[in-house]
C-alpha positions in Angstrom: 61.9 9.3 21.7 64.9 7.3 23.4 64.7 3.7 23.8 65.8 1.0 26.5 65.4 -2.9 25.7 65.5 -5.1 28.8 64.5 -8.2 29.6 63.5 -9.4 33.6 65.5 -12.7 34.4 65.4 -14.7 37.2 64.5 -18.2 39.1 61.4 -19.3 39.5 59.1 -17.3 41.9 61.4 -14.4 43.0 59.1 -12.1 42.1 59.6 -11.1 38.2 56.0 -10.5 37.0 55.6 -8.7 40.5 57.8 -6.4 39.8 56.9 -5.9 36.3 53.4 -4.7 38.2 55.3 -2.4 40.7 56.8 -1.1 37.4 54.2 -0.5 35.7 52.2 1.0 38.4 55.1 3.5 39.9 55.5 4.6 36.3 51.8 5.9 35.6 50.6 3.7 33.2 47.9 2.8 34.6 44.7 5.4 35.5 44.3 6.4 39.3 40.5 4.5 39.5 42.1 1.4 37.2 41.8 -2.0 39.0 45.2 -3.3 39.2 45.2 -7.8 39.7 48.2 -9.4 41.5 50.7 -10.3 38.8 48.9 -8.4 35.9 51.1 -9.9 32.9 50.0 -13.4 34.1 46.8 -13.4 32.2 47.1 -17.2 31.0 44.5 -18.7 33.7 47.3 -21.6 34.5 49.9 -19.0 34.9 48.1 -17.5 37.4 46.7 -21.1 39.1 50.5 -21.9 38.9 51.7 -19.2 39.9 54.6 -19.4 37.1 55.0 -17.3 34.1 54.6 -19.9 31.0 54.6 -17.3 28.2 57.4 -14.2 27.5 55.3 -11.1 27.5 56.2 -8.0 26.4 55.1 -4.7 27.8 56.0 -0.9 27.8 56.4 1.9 30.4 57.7 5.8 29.8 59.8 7.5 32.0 60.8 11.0 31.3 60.8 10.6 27.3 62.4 7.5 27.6 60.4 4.2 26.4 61.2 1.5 28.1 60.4 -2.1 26.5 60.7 -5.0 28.9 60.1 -8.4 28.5 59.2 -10.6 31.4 60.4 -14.1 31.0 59.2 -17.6 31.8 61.7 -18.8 35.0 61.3 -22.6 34.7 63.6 -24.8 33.5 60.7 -26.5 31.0 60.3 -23.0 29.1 64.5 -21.7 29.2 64.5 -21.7 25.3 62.4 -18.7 25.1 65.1 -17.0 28.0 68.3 -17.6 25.5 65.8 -16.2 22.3 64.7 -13.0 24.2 68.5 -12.4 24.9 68.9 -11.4 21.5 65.8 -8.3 21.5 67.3 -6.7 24.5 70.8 -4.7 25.3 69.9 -5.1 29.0 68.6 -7.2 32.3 67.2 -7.1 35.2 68.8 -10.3 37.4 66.1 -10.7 40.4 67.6 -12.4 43.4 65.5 -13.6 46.1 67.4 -11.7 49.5 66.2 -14.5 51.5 67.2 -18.1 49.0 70.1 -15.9 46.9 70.9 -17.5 44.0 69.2 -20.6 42.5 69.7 -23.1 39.9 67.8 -20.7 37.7 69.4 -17.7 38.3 72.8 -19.5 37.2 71.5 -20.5 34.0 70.0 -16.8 33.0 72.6 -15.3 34.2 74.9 -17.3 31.9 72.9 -16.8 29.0 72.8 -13.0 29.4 76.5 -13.0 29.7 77.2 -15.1 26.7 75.1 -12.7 24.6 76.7 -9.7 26.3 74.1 -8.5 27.8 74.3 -6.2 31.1 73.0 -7.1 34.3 71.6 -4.8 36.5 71.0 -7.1 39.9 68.0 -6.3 41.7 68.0 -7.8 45.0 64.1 -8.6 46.1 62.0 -9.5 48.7 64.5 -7.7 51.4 61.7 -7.1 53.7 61.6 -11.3 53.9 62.5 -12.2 57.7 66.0 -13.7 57.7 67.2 -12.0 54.6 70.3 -11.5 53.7 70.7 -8.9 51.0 74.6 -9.1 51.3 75.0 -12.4 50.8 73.0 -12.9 48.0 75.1 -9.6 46.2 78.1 -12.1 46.9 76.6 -14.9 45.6 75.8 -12.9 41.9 79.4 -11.7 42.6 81.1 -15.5 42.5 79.0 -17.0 40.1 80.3 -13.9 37.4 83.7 -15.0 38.6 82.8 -18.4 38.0 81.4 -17.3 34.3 85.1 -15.3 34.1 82.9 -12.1 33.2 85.4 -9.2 32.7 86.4 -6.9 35.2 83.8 -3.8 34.2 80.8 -6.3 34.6 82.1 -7.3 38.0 81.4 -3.9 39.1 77.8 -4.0 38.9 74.8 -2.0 39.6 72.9 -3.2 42.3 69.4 -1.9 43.6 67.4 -3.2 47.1 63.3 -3.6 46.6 60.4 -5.2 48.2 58.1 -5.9 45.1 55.3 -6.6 46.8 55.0 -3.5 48.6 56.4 -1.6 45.6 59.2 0.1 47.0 62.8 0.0 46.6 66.1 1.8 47.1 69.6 1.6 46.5 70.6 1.1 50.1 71.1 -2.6 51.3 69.4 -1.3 54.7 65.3 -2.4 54.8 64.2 0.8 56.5 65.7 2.8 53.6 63.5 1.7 51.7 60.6 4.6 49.9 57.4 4.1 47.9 58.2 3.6 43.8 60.4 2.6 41.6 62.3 5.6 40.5 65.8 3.9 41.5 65.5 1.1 39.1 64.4 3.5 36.5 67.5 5.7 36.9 69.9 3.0 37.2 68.1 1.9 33.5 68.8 5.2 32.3 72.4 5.4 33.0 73.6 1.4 32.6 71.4 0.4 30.0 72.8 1.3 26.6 70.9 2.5 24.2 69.8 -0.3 21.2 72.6 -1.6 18.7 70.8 -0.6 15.4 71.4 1.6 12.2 68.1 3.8 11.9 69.4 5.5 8.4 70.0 1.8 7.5 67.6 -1.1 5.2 65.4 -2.6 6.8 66.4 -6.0 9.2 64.0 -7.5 11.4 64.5 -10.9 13.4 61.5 -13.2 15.1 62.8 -13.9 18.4 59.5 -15.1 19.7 56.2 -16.4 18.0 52.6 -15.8 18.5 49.6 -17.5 16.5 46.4 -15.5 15.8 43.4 -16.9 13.7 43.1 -13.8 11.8 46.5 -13.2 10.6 48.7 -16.2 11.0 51.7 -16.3 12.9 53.2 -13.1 14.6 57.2 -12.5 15.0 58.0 -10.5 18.1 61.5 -8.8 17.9 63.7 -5.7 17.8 63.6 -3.7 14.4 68.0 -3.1 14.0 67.8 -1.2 10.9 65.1 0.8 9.3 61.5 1.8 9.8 59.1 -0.7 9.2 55.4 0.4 7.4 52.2 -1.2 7.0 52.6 -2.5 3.0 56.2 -2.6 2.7 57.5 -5.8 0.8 60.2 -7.1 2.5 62.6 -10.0 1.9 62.4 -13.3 4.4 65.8 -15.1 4.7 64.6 -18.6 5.3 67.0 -20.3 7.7 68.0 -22.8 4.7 69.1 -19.5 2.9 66.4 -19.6 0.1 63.9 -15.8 0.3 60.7 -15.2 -0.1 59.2 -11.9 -0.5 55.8 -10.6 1.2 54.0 -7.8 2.4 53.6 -6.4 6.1 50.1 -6.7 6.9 49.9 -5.8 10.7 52.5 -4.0 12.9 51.9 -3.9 16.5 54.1 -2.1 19.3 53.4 -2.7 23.2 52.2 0.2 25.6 51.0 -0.9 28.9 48.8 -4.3 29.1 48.0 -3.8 25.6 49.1 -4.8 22.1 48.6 -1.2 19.8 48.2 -1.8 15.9 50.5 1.2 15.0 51.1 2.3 10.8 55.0 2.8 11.0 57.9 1.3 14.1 61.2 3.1 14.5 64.2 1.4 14.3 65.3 0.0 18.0 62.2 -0.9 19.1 60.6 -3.7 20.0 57.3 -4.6 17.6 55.1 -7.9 16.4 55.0 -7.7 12.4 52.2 -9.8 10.5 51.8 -10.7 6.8 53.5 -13.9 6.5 52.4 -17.3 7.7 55.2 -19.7 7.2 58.0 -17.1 9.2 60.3 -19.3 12.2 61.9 -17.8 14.8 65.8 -17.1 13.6 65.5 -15.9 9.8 65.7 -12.4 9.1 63.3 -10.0 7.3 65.4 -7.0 5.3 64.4 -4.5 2.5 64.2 -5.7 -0.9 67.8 -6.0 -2.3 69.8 -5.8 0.9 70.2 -9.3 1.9 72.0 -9.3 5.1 71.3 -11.5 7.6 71.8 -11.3 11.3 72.9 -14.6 12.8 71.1 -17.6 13.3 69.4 -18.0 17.1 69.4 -21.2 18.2 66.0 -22.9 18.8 66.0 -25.9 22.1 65.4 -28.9 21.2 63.1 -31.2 22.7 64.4 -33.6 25.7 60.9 -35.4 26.5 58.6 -37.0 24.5 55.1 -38.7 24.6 52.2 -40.4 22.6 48.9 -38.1 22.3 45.8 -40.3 20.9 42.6 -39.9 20.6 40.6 -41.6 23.6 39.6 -44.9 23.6 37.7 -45.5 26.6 34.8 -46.9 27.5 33.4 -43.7 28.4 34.9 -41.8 24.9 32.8 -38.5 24.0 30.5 -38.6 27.4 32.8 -35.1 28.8 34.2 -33.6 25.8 33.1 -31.8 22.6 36.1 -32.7 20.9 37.0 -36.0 20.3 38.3 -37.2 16.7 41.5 -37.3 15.2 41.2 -34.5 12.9 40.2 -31.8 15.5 43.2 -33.0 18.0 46.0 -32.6 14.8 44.6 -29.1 13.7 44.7 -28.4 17.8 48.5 -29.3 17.9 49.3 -28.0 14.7 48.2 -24.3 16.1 50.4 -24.9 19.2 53.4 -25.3 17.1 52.6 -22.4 15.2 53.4 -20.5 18.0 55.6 -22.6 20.0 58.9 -23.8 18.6 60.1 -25.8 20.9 57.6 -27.9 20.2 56.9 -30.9 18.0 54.4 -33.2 16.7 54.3 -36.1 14.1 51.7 -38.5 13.2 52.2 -42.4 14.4 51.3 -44.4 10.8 47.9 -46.1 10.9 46.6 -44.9 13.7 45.1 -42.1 15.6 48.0 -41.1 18.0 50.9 -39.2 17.5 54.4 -38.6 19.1 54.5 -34.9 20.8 57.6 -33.8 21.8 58.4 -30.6 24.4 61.0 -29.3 26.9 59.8 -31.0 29.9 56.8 -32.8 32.0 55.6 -29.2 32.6 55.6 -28.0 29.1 53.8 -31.1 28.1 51.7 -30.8 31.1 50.9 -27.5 30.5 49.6 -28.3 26.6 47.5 -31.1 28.2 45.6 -29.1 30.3 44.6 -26.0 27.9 43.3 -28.6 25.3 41.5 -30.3 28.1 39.9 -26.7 29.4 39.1 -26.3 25.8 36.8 -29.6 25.7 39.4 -32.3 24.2 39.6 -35.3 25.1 42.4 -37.4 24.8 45.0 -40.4 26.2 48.5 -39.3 26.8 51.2 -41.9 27.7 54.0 -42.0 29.7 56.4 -39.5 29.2 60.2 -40.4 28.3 63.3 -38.7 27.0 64.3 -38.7 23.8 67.7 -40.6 23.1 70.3 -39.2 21.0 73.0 -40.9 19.0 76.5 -39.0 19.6 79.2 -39.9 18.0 78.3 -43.5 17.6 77.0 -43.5 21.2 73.3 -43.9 22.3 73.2 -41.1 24.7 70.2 -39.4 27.2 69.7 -35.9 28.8 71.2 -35.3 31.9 70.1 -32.4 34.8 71.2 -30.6 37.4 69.3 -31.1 40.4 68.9 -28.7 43.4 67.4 -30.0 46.5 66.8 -28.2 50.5 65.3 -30.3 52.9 65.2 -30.0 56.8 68.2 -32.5 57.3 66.2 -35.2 58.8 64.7 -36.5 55.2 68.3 -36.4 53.8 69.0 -40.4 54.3 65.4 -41.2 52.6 66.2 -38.6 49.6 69.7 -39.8 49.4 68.9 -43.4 48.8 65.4 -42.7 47.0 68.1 -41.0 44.3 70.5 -43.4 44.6 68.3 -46.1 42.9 67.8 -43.1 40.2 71.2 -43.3 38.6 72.3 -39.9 40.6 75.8 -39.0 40.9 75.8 -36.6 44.4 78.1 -33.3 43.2 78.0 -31.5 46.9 76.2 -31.5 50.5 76.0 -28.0 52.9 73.8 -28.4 56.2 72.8 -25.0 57.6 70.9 -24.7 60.8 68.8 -27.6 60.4 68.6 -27.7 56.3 70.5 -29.4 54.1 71.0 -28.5 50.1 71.8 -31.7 47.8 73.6 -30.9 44.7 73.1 -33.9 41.8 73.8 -34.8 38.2 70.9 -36.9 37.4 70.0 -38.6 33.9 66.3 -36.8 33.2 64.6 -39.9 33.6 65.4 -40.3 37.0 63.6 -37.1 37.4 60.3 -38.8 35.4 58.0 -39.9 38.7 60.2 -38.6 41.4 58.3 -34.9 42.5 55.4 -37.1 43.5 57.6 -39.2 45.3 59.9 -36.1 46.8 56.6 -34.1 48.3 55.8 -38.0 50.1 59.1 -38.3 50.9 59.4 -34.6 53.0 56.1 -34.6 54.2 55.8 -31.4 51.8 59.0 -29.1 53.2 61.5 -29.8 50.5 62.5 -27.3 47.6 63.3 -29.2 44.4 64.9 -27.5 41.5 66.4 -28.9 38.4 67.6 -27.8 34.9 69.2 -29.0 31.7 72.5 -29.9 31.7 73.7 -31.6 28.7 73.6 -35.4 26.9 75.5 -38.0 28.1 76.2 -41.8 27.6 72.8 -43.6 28.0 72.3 -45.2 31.7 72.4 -48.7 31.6 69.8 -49.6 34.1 66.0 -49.1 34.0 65.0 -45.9 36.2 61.6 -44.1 35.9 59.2 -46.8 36.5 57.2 -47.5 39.5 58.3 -50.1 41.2 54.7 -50.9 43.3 51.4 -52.3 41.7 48.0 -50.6 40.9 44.3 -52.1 42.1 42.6 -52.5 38.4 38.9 -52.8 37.7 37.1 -56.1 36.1 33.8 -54.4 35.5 32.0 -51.7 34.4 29.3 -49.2 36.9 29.6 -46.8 39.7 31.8 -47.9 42.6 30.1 -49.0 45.6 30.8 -48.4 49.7 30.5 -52.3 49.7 33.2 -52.9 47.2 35.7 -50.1 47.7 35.7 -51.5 51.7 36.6 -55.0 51.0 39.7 -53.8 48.3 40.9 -50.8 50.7 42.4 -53.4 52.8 44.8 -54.5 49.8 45.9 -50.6 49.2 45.2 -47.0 48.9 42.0 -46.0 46.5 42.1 -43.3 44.2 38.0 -43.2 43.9 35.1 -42.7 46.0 32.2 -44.0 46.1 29.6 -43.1 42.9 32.8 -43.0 40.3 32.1 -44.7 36.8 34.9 -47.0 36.4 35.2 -49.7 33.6 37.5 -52.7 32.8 41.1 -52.0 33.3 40.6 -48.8 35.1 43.5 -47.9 37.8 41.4 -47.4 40.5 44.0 -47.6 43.5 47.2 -48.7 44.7 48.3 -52.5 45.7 50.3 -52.9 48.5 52.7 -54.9 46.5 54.9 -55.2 43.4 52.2 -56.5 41.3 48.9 -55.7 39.8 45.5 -57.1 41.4 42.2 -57.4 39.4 39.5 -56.1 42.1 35.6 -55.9 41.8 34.7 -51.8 42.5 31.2 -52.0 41.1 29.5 -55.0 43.5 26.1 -54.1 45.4 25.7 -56.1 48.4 22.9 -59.3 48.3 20.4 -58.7 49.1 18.7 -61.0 52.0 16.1 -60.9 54.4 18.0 -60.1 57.9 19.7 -57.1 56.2 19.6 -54.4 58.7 17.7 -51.0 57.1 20.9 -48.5 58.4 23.6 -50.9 57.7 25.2 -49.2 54.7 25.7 -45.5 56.8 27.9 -47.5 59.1 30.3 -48.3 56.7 33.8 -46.0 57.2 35.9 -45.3 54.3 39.1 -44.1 54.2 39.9 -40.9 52.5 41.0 -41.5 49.1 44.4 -40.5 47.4 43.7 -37.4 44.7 45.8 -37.5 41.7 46.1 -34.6 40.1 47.0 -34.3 36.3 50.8 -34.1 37.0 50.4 -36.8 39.2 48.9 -39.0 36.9 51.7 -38.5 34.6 54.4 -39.1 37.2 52.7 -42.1 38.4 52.0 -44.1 35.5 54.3 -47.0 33.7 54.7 -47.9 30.4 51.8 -49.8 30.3 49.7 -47.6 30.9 47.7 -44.7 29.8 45.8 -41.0 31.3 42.5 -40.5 30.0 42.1 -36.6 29.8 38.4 -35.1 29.2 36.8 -31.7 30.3 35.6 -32.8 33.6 37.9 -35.6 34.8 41.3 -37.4 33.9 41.3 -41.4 34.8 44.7 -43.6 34.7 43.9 -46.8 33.3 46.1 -49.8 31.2 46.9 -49.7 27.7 45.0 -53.0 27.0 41.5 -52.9 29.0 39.9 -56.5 29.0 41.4 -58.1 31.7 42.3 -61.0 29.7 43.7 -59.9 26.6 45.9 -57.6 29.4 46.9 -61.2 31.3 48.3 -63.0 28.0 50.3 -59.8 26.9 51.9 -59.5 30.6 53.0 -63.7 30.4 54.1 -63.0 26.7 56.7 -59.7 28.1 57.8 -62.0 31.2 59.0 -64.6 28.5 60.3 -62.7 26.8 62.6 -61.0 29.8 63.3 -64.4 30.9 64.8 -65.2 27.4 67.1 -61.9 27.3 
C-alpha cells in the first residue's frame, strides 16, 4: 500500500483538530451508528477544557489504497518544540489559515519550520463560511510571508484548497457557495503534491524517535518514521546514543495508528509512521539501525527550556486535608514520569530540602503539568515563575518574544503604556476599522503577569499572541512583579461576613465567607503598594441588644476568582500557590506574621545599602 506522511500546522484555534475530525469522518473510518465528539483527537480532559491541543497525536485514514498518516500538532507557542520534531516524520503539511484573522504569529513560525526542513505546504484556507472573511487575503498573506522566508519559486506556486471544518465541507474554489459535503479535494490534492516518503525499503534498518510517550507496562515509546527497513517484533537492533556510544536491545512492542486507535501490529513497512517499545533509556534524536550498519540520521534538535520554577511539597497549615499524595518521594517519581515522556522538560532536586527546580517552555506548559498532578490528588506549592538566564558570550542574557496584540483602538493608550513599563520595544502599529494590531519585542518576563493584566485592561476584547524569539542582553530593570499589595491573614478559622466587611473597604477579597484561611494566607487585594495584616476569622461580640436578623443584612461584595493561571501571574517572589485536589490558595513564603515582618525590614536594608 502507498503511503503519505503529513503533519496539520497552524495557529492556535484555526481549526486543526477540527479538521482532523472532518477527515477522519469524510474518509469512512468511522462506523455509520459510531458517536463522533467535537474535536475527537483532543482526548486529554484539559485539551478539551482548553480548547488547545497540548499533545501531537498521530492518527490514520485510507483513501483509495493510499494510507495516509497525519499528525496533528500542538499550535501554542509553550509546546513549538514538538512542531520543529514532527517536521522530520513527515514529507508534507497542511498550513490552516483562519479566512477571517489570515495569518498569525503562529502560522509564521510553522510555516518557517516546515520550510527550513523542506517540507511542502499545502495551504488550506478555513473557516471561509466566517462572516467578514476574506479567503483572498489571507492566500496573499501565506504568499508574502514565503517571500519573506525567500522560498524558491516552485513553492511559491502553491496548492491551495477553501473549507469550512466545522460543517465538513470544502472545495477548491475561493467562492463560499462552492462549497460541497466531504473532504475529497484535500485528499486529492495529498495525492498529487504530497511526495511519497524518503526512505530505502530494500535497505537496514533506521529508525528515529521524534516524539516520546511513557507507558507503565513497557517504558518509554519512540514515535517516528521507519526510513529504511522493516521493523519485527524480536529484532535486536542497535541505539546510537546521541553521545555516539550503542547499545543493543530487542523490539518488544510495535504499534502503527488506524483511526482513534493505537494497533499492536508483528512487522511495519518501511515509510511509515510506527511507535516501537523495548528500550527504556531511548531520547528523542538517536537512531535505531540493524546490527552492523551504523548510520545515523542527523541529530534533531530538542527546545530548551526558557522558564523555570520551584515545585515543593506543601507546607501549609492545611497540608494532607485535600490530597492523597503529599510527600516528597511520590511528587519526584510523578515528575520523573513526565520527563519520560516529555523532553522539553526538566527537573532537579534543590539540596536539603523537599522542593525542586522544574523547568518548561512556558507559563502554560508548566501550568498545564500543575494541573494534571493536582486532578491526580497531589498536592503541592509552586512558586513564581521566572526565565532562565543564559550566559552568551560573556554576557548575562534573557529570552526575548514576539508579541501580537488586536484591541478595539480605544484601549491602545492603556496597553501602550501598561507595556512600556515592561521593557517593550513597539516594532509596528496598523488601525483597521476600529481595531488596532500592536507588534512588540518584549523580554519574556515582561510577559510573566501581564495576560491577567491585558483581559482587565480590554475589558475582555483583546487578542494576545506571543512566541519565542531569541536571547538577548539581560534587561536592566526589574519587570514581572506586581507592583500593588495583597490583604494577608493573622489567624487561623473560617472567614466570617463580620470580618471580610470591615477589610473589603481596604481592597478587593479573593474569599467568601466560610473559607479556611490560616496565618499568612493572601486573602485579597490592598488598595495600595504595600501589604496589610487583616483579621478574616473574627465573630462578632456578642451582647445583649444584638438584633436576632442582623447578620442577613450584611452585603458583600462579590469576590475576585483566581483561577490557577491567575494565581501564578499574580504572585511575587515572595510568595507561594498552594495546589491540592479541591482548591489552590496564594499565600507568603514565610507564614507567621512576624518572622514575615523581620525578613521584609532585613531585604529593605539591604536595598537601601545597594
Amino acid at each position: 500500500m502507498k503511503i503519505r506522511n503529513i503533519a496539520i500546522i497552524a495557529h492556535v484555534d484555526h481549526g486543526k483538530t477540527t479538521l482532523v475530525n472532518s477527515l477522519l469522518t469524510s474518509s469512512g473510518t468511522f462506523r455509520e451508528n459510531e458517536t463522533i465528539q467535537d474535536r475527537v483527537l483532543d482526548s486529554n480532559p484539559q485539551e478539551r477544557e482548553r480548547g488547545i491541543t497540548i499533545l501531537a497525536k498521530t492518527t490514520s485514514i485510507v483513501y483509495k489504497d493510499t494510507k495516509i498518516n497525519i499528525v496533528d500538532t500542538p499550535g501554542h507557542a509553550d509546546f513549538g518544540g514538538e512542531v520543529e520534531r514532527i517536521m522530520h516524520m513527515v514529507d508534507g503539511c497542511l498550513l490552516l489559515v483562519d479566512a477571517f484573522e489570515g495569518t498569525m504569529p503562529q502560522t509564521r513560525f510553522v510555516l518557517k519550520n516546515a520550510l527550513e526542513n523542506h517540507i511542502k505546504p499545502i495551504v488550506v484556507i478555513n473557516k471561509i463560511d466566517r462572516p467578514n472573511a476574506d479567503p483572498q487575503k489571507a492566500v496573499d498573506e501565506v504568499l508574502d510571508l514565503l517571500i519573506q522566508f525567500g522560498a524558491s519559486d516552485d513553492l511559491l506556486d502553491f496548492p491551495v484548497v477553501y473549507a469550512s471544518a466545522l460543517n465538513g465541507t470544502s472545495s477548491l474554489s475561493p467562492n463560499p457557495e462552492d462549497q460541497k459535503p466531504g473532504m475529497e479535494p484535500i485528499f486529492e490534492t495529498i495525492l498529487k503534491e504530497i511526495p511519497e516518503p524518503q526512505c530505502d525499503p530494500e535497505g537496514p534498518f533506521r529508525f528515529q524517535p521524534a516524539l516520546l510517550d511513557y507507558n507503565g507496562f513497557v517504558g518509554r515509546i519512540g514515535i517516528g518514521t521507519i526510513r529504511g527497513g522493516k521493523a519485527r517484533i524480536g529484532d535486536i537492533v542497535t541505539d546510537i546514543r546521541l553521545d555516539g556510544t550503542t547499545k543493543d536491545f530487542k523490539i518488544m512492542k510495535l504499534y502503527t495508528f488506524s483511526g482513534l486507535h493505537r494497533v499492536e501490529v508483528e512487522e511495519v513497512e518501511s515509510g511509515d509512521i510506527c511507535a516501537i517499545a523495548g528500550y527504556n533509556e531511548l531520547n528523542v534524536g538517536e537512531t535505531f539501525c540493524a546490527p552492523g550498519y551504523l548510520n545515523p540520521l542527523p541529530k534533531l534538535r530538542v527546545d530548551e527550556p526558557t522558564l523555570q520554577m520551584e515545585f515543593g511539597t506543601n507546607s501549609s497549615p492545611l497540608r494532607g486535608q485535600d490530597g492523597k499524595f503529599v510527600t516528597a518521594r511520590v511528587i519526584e517519581d510523578r515528575l520523573y514520569q513526565e520527563v519520560q515522556r516529555d523532553v522539553s522538560l526538566r527537573y532537579s532536586r534543590i539540596p536539603n530540602s523537599e522542593s525542586w527546580v522544574v523547568s518548561g517552555r512556558g507559563e502554560l506548559h508548566l501550568g498545564v503539568l500543575i494541573e494534571t498532578m493536582r486532578r491526580e490528588g497531589y498536592e503541592l506549592e509552586v512558586s513564581k515563575p521566572h526565565v532562565i538566564i543564559k550566559e552568551i558570550d560573556g554576557k548575562k542574557c534573557e529570552p526575548y518574544e514576539d508579541l501580537q496584540i488586536d484591541v478595539p483602538s480605544e484601549f491602545v493608550g492603556d496597553i501602550m503604556e501598561t507595556l512600556g513599563t515592561r521593557g517593550a520595544q513597539m516594532i509596528d502599529m496598523v488601525e483597521n476599522a476600529g481595531q488596532t494590531r500592536l507588534t512588540y519585542v518584549i523580554p519574556s518576563r515582561g510577559l510573566l503577569g501581564f495576560v491577567n493584566n491585558f483581559l482587565t485592561l480590554t475589558k475582555g476584547y483583546g487578542i494576545i499572541n506571543h512566541t519565542f524569539k531569541e536571547y538577548r542582553p539581560l534587561y536592566a530593570h526589574n519587570v514581572g512583579e506586581r507592583t500593588i499589595g495583597v490583604l494577608v491573614s493573622v489567624d487561623k478559622g473560617d472567614a466570617t461576613p463580620y470580618s471580610i466587611e470591615k477589610v473589603e473597604d481596604h481592597g478587593t477579597m479573593f474569599i467568601t465567607p466560610g473559607t479556611l484561611c490560616y496565618e499568612g494566607m493572601i486573602v485579597g487585594e490592598h488598595r495600595y503598594p504595600v501589604d496589610l495584616v487583616v483579621n478574616v476569622t473574627a465573630l462578632k461580640p456578642q451582647t445583649n441588644v444584638r438584633s436576632s436578623n442582623k447578620d442577613q443584612t450584611v452585603v458583600l461584595k462579590s469576590p475576585r476568582k483566581m483561577s490557577l493561571e491567575a494565581c501564578l501571574d499574580y504572585i511575587n517572589s515572595d510568595e507561594l500557590v498552594e495546589v491540592t485536589p479541591n482548591a489552590f490558595r496564594m499565600r507568603k513564603k514565610i507564614l507567621p506574621t512576624a518572622e514575615r515582618k523581620k525578613w521584609e525590614a532585613k531585604q529593605k536594608a539591604l536595598k537601601e545599602e545597594d
